[in-house]
C-alpha positions as CSV (number, residue, x, y, z in Angstrom):
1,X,0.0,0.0,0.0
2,X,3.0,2.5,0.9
3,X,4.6,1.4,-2.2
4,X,1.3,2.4,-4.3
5,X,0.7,5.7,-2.4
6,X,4.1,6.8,-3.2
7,X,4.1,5.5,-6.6
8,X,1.0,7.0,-7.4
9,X,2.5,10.5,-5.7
10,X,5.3,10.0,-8.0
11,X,3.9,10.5,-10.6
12,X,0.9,13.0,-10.3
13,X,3.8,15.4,-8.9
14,X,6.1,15.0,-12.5
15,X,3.1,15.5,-14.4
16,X,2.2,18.6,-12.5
17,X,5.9,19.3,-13.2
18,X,5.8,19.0,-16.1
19,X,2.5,20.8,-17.2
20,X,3.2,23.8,-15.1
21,X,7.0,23.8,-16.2
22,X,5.1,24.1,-20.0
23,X,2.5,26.1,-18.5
24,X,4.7,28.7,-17.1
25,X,6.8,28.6,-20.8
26,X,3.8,29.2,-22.2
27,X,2.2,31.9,-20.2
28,X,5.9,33.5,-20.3
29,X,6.0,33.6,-23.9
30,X,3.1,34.8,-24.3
31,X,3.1,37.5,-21.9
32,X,6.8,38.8,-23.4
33,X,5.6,38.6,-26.5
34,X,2.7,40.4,-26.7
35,X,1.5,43.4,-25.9
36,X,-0.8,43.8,-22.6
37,X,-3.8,44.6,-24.4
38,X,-3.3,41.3,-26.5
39,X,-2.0,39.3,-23.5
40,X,-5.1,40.3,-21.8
41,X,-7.5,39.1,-24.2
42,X,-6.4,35.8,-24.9
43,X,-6.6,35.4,-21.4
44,X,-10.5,36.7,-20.8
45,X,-10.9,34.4,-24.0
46,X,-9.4,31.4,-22.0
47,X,-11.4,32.5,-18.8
48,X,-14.8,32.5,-20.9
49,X,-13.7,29.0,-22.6
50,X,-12.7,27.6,-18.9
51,X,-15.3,28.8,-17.1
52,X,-17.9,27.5,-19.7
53,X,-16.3,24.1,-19.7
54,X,-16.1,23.8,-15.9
55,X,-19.8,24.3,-15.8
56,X,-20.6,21.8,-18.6
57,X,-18.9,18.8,-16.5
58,X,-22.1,19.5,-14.1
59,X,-19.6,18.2,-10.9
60,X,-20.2,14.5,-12.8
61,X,-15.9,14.3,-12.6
62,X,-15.7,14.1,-9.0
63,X,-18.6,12.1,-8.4
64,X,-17.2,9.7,-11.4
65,X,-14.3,9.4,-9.9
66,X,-15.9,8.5,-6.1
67,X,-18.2,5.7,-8.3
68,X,-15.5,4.0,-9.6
69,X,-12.9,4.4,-6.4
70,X,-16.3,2.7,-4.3
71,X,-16.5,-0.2,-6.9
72,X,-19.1,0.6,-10.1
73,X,-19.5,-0.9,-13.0
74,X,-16.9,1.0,-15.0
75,X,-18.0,-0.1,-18.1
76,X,-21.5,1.2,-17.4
77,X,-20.2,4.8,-15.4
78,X,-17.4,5.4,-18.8
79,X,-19.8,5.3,-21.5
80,X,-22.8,7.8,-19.8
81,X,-19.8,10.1,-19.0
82,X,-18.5,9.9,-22.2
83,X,-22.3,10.2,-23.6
84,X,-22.7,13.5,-21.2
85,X,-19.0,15.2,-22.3
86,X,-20.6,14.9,-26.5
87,X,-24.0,15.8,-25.8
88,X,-23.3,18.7,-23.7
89,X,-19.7,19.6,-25.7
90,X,-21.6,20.1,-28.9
91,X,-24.3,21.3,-27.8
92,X,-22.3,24.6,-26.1
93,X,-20.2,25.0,-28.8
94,X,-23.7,24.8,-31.6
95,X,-24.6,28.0,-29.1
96,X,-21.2,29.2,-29.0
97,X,-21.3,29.5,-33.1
98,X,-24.5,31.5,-32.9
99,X,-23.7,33.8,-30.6
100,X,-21.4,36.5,-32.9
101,X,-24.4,38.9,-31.6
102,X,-23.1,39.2,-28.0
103,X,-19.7,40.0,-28.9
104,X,-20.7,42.8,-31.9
105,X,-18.6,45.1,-30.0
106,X,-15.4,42.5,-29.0
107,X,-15.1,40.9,-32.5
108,X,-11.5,40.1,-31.8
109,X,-12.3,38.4,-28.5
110,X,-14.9,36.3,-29.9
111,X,-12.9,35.3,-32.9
112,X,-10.4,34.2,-29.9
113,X,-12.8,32.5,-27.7
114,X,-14.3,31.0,-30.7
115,X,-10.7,29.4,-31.9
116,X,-9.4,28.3,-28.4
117,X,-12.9,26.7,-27.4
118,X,-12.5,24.7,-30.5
119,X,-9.3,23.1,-28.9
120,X,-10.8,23.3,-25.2
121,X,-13.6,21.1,-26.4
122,X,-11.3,18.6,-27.4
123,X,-9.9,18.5,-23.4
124,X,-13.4,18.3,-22.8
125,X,-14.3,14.8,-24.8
126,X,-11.4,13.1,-22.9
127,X,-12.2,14.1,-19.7
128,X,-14.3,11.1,-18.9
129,X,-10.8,8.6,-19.5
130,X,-8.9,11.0,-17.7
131,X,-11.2,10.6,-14.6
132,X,-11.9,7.0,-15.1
133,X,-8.1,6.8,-14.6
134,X,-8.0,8.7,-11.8
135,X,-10.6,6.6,-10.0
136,X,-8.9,3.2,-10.2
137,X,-5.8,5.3,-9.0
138,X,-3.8,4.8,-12.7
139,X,-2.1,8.2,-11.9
140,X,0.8,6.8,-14.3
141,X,-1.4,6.3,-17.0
142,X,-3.3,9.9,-16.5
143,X,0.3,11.8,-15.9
144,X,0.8,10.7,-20.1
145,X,-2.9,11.5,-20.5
146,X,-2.5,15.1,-19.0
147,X,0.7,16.1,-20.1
148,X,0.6,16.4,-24.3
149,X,-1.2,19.2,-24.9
150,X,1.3,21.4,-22.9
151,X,4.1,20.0,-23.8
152,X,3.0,20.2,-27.8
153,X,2.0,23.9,-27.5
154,X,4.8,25.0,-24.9
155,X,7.4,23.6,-27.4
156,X,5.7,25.2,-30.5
157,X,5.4,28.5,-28.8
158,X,9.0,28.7,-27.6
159,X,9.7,28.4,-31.5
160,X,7.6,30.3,-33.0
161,X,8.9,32.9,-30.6
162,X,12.7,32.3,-31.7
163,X,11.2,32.8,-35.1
164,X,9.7,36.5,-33.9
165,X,6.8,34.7,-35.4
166,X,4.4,34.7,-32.3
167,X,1.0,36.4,-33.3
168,X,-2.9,35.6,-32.2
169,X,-3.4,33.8,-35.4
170,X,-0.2,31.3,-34.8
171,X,-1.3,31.1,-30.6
172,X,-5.1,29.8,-31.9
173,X,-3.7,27.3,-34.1
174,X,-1.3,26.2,-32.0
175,X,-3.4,25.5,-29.0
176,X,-6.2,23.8,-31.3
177,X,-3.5,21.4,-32.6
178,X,-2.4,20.8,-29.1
179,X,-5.4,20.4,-27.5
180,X,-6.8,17.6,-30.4
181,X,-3.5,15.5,-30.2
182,X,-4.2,15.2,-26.5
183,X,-7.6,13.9,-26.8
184,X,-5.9,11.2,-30.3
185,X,-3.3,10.2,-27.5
186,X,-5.4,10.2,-24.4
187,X,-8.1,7.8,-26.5
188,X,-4.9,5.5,-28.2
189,X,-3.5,5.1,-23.9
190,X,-6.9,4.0,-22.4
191,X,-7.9,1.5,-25.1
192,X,-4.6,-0.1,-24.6
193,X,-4.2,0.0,-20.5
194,X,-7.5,0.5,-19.7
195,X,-9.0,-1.9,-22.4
196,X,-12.5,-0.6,-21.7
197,X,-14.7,0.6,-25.1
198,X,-15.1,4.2,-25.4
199,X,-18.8,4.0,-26.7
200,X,-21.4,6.3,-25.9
201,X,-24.7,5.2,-24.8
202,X,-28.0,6.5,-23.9
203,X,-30.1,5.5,-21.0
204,X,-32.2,7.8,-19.5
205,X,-32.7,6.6,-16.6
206,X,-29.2,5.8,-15.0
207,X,-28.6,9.4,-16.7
208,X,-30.9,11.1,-15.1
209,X,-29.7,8.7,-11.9
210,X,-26.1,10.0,-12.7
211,X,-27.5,13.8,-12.9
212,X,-29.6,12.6,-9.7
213,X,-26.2,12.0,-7.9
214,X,-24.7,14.9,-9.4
215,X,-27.2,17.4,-8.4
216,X,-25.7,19.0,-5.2
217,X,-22.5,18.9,-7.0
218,X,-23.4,21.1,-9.9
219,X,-24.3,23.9,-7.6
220,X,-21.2,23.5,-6.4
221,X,-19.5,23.7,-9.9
222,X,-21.4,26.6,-10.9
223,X,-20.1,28.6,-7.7
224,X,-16.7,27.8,-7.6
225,X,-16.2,28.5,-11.4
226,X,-18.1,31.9,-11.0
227,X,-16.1,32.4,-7.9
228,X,-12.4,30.8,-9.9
229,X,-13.0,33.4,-12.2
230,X,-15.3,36.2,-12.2
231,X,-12.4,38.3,-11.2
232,X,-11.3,38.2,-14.2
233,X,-14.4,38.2,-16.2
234,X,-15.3,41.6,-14.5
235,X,-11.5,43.2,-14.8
236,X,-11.6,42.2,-18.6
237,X,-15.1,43.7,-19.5
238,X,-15.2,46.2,-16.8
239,X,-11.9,47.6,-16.8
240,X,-9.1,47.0,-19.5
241,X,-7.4,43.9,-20.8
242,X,-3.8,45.8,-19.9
243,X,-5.3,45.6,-16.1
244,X,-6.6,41.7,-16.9
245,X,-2.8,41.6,-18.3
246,X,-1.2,42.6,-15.2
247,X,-3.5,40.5,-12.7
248,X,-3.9,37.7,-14.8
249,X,0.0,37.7,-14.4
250,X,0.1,37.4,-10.9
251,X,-2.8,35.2,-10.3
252,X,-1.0,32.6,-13.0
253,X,2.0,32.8,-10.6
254,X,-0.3,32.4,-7.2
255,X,-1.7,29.2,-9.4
256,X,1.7,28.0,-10.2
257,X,2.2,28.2,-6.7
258,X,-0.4,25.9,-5.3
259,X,2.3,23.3,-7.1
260,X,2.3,20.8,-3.9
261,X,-1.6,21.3,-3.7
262,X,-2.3,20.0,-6.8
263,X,-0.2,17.0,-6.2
264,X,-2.3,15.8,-3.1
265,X,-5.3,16.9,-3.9
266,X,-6.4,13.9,-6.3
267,X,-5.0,11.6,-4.7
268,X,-7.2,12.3,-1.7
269,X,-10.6,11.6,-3.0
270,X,-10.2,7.9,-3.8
271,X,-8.0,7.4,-0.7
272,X,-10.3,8.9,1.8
273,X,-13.5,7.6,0.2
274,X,-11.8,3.7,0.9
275,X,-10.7,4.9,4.4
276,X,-13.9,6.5,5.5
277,X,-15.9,3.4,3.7
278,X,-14.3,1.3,6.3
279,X,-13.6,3.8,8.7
280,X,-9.6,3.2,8.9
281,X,-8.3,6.0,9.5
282,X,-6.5,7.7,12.5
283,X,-8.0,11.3,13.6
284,X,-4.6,12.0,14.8
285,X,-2.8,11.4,11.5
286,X,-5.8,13.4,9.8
287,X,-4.6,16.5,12.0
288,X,-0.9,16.0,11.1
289,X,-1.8,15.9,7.5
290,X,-3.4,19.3,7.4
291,X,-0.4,20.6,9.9
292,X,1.9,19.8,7.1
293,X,-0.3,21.3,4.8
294,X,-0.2,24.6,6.6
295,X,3.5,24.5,6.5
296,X,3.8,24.0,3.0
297,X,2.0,26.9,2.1
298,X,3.1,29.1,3.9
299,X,6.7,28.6,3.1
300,X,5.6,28.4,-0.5
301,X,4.0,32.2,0.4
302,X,6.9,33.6,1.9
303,X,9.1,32.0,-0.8
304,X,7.0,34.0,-3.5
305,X,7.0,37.2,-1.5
306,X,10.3,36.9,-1.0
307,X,11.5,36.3,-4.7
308,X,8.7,38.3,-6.2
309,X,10.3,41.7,-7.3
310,X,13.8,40.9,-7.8
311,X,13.1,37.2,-10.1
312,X,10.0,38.8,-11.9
313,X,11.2,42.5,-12.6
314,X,14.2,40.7,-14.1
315,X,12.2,37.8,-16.2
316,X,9.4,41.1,-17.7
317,X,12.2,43.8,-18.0
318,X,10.0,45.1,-15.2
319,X,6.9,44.7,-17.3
320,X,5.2,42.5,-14.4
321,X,7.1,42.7,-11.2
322,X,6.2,46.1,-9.0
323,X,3.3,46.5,-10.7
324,X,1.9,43.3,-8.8
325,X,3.7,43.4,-5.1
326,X,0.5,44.4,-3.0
327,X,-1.6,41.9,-5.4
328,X,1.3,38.9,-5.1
329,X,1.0,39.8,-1.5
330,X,-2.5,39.3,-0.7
331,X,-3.2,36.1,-3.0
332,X,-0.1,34.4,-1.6
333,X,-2.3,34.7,1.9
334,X,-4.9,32.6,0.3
335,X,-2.8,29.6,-0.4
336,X,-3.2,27.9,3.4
337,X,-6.8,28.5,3.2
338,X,-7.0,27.0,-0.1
339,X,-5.3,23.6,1.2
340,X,-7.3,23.7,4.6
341,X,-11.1,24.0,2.3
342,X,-9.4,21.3,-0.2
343,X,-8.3,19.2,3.1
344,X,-11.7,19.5,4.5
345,X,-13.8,19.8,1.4
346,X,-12.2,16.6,0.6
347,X,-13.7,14.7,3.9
348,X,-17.1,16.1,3.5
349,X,-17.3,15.1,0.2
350,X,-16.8,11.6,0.9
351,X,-18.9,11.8,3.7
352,X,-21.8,13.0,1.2
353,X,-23.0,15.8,3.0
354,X,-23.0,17.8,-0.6
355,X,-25.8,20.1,0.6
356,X,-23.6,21.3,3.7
357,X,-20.9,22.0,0.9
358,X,-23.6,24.1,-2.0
359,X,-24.6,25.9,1.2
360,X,-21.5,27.5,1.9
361,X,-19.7,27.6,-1.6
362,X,-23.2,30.0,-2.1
363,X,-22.4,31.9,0.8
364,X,-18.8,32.1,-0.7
365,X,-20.1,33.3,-3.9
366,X,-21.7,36.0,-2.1
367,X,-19.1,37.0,-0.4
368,X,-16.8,37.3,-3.8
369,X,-19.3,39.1,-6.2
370,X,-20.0,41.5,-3.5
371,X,-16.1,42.3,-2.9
372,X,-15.7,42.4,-6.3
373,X,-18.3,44.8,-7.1
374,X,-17.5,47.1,-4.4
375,X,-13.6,46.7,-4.3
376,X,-12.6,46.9,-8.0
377,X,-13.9,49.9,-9.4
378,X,-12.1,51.7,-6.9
379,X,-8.8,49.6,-6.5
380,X,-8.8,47.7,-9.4
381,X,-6.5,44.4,-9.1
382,X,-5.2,44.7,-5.5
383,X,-9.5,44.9,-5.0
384,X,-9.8,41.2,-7.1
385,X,-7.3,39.9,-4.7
386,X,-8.3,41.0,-1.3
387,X,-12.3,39.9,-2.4
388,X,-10.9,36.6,-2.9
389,X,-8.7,36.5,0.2
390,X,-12.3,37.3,2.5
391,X,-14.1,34.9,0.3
392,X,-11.2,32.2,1.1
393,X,-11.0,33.7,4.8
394,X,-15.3,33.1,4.8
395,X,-15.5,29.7,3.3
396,X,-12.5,28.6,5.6
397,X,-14.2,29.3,8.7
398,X,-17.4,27.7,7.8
399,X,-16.0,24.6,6.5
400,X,-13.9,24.5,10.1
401,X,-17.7,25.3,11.8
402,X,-19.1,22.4,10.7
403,X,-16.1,19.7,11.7
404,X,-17.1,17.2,13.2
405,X,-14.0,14.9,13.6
406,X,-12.6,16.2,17.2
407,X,-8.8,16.1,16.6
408,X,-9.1,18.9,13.9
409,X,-11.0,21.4,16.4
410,X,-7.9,23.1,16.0
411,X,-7.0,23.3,12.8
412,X,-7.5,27.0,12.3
413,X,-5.2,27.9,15.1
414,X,-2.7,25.8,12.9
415,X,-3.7,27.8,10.2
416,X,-3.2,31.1,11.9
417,X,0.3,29.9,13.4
418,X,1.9,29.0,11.1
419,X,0.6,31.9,8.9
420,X,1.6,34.3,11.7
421,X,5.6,32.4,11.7
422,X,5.7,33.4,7.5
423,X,4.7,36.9,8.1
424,X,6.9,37.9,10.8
425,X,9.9,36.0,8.8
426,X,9.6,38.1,6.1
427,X,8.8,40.8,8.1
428,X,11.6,41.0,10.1
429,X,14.2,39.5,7.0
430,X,13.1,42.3,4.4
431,X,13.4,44.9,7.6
432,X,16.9,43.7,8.8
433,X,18.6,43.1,5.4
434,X,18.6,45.0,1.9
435,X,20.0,42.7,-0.1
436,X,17.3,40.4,-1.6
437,X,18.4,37.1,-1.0
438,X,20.5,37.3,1.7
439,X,17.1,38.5,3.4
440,X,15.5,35.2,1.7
441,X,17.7,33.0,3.5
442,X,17.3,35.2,6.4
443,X,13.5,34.4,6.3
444,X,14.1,30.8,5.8
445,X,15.9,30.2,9.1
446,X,13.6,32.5,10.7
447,X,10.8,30.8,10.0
448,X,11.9,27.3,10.7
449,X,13.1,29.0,14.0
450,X,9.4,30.2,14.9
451,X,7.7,26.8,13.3
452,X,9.9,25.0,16.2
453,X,9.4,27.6,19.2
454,X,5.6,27.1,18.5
455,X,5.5,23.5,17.9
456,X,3.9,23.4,14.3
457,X,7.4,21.1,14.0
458,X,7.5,18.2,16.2
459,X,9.9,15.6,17.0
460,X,7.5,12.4,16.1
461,X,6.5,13.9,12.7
462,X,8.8,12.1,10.9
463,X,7.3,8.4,12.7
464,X,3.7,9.3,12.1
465,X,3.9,10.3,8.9
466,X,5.8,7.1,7.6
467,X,2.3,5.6,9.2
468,X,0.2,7.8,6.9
469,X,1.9,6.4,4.0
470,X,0.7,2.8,4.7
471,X,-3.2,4.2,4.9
């Protein structure tokens, strides 16, 4: 079982390096090579494109995922997803072809979101083998799955741009081409590990049954992809693409960030929806898991803080860098909420208590359209950033309310400690020393120093978590 776990780590983490390594090619490319205005409308044509997508999958990937982790007949569960994907794929994109009307006045951005949903819609029809994978825990087989289109598009970017011949028409094609040779090699992978047919098939009623179990889980979906991005959905129409430029910057950093997050995070459902089945699990080693959460991200926030001006000024020719301090700043202090609503989300969702979840991702939703409405006319991006950061801050708190495993009681003072050990780390290293990473190694034994004193670092951490890895 360690063995697997590890394995399974392995390689979820090198695809994640890899695609945000291509990711982060891209999005550099792209960023030097083009003007803000430009740089900003492919990405509020990416945004539309993601957050229509998102919506589309109805929350049916998670739950797919839990169905075939408790023991479903795959078979059965691949072909009404893959049924669901085509139906509702076409069907978006039929609208998406007749809706020229809505953008009379953002021909450019349509013809963008137009091209790049094209592509996107291919990602979308091979969803349902990339989560069947996931659910009998082939992260091997879904690292190949996942990583083609970046690498194809990341590669063809980088030389188009050492040809000076990077414009929007070359981007479109390129991420259409990428996008269609993931779906070509994603299909050609299952049918020869997986073995299963890829077949549609229409019945209504385990569909509707499928939709049935889906239900809470779509409100869910709807709020977090308004909520993911309707910061930048509002910044792009309501104030410039140059602004959606410079924040979209930062935020795509803040993402790239949540690196360790994004490791764990699938590798969660299926293990906790085996170990809550039987109910074999450890309420202490629960608690250390999210207390080595919290000390991953906040090291990874002070890391960014830290490096922000001096590695980003120099990568932009200052194009990036100062403009986005006090934004960098205030997202980075979302990234232990986001693992602590993950960490929990991740046990309520296993536990089926969906409605508990809608209830407060609505509240959350609020929270964010209100913040956003009120913060960023008048402080544009740093406005985005602190909206999200209550919003985080909101759902946080309500997820910890309604715990009801004892050992995590405290999670939020572990949340607020080791929060409070980053900040005055940085605090004190930026204030003590000028020179820029001198003051980030500064910070680095500082904050080891103050994880010790207040015993977010123990001496048995090491012995309990080998124990974790044979769950």
């Amino acid at each position: 079982m360690k063995k697997k776990l590890v394995q399974n780590l392995s390689a979820n983490t090198l695809q994640l390096v890899i695609n945000q390594l291509f990711g982060v090619l891209m999005f550099y490319v792209l960023s030097v090579s083009l003007d803000k205005n430009n740089f900003g409308l492919v990405n509020l044509a990416l945004t539309v494109v993601f957050t229509a997508f998102n919506i589309l999958s109805f929350g049916i990937d998670q739950v797919v995922v839990k169905k075939i982790a408790h023991g479903d007949d795959t078979r059965s569960v691949l072909s009404l997803y893959v049924f669901h994907v085509i139906f509702a794929g076409l069907l978006f994109y039929g609208v998406l072809l007749l809706g020229k009307v809505f953008f009379a006045n953002h021909t450019l951005l349509y013809r963008l979101i137009l091209f790049i949903g094209a592509g996107k819609l291919m990602i979308f029809f091979s969803t349902p083998l990339k989560q069947i994978s996931s659910g009998m825990e082939k992260f091997r087989l879904l690292a190949y799955m996942l990583i083609v289109s970046n690498v194809i598009r990341g590669t063809a970017l980088v030389i188009l741009a050492a040809l000076h011949l990077i414009s929007l028409d070359s981007i479109m094609w390129v991420f259409i081409a990428g996008d269609t040779l993931e779906l070509a090699f994603s299909m050609y992978l299952f049918n020869r590990h997986i073995r299963i047919p890829i077949v549609p098939r229409w019945n209504k009623a385990e569909y509707i049954q499928l939709l049935h179990q889906s239900l809470p889980q779509v409100g869910v979906v709807l709020v977090t992809s308004a909520l993911a991005r309707f910061d930048w959905l509002f910044i792009g129409f309501m104030v410039s693409a140059v602004k959606l430029a410079e924040y979209s910057f930062a935020y795509k950093v803040f993402e790239i960030s949540t690196l360790p997050l994004l490791a764990v995070a699938p590798l969660l459902i299926p293990r906790f929806t085996k170990l809550f089945k039987m109910e074999n699990y450890s309420e202490g080693n629960l608690k250390l898991i999210i207390r080595i959460e919290m000390i991953i991200a906040t090291f990874t926030g002070l890391l960014l803080n830290m490096c922000w001006n001096p590695v980003i000024d120099l990568l932009t020719a200052g194009k990036y860098g100062a403009v986005n301090t006090k934004t960098i700043f205030i997202l980075s202090l979302c990234l232990p909420l986001l693992y602590f609503m993950n960490f929990l989300w991740t046990i309520y969702f296993v536990q089926n208590r969906m409605k508990m979840i809608l209830h407060i991702f609505l509240v959350t939703f609020g929270v964010n359209i209100i913040g956003d409405l009120l913060l960023i006319p008048f402080f544009k991006n740093e406005g985005a950033a602190i909206a999200f950061l209550v919003s985080c801050l909101v759902q946080a708190v309500l997820f910890a309310v309604k715990n009801k495993i004892g050992e995590l009681n405290g999670a939020l003072f572990t949340l607020a400690a080791c929060v409070s050990c980053a900040l005055i780390s940085g605090f004190l290293a930026k204030t003590l020393f000028q020179n820029s990473w001198l003051a980030l190694f500064i910070s680095i034994v500082f904050y080891l120093s103050t994880l010790l004193l207040t015993r977010q670092i123990k001496s048995d951490d090491r012995k309990n978590l080998s124990k974790i890895l044979n769950w």
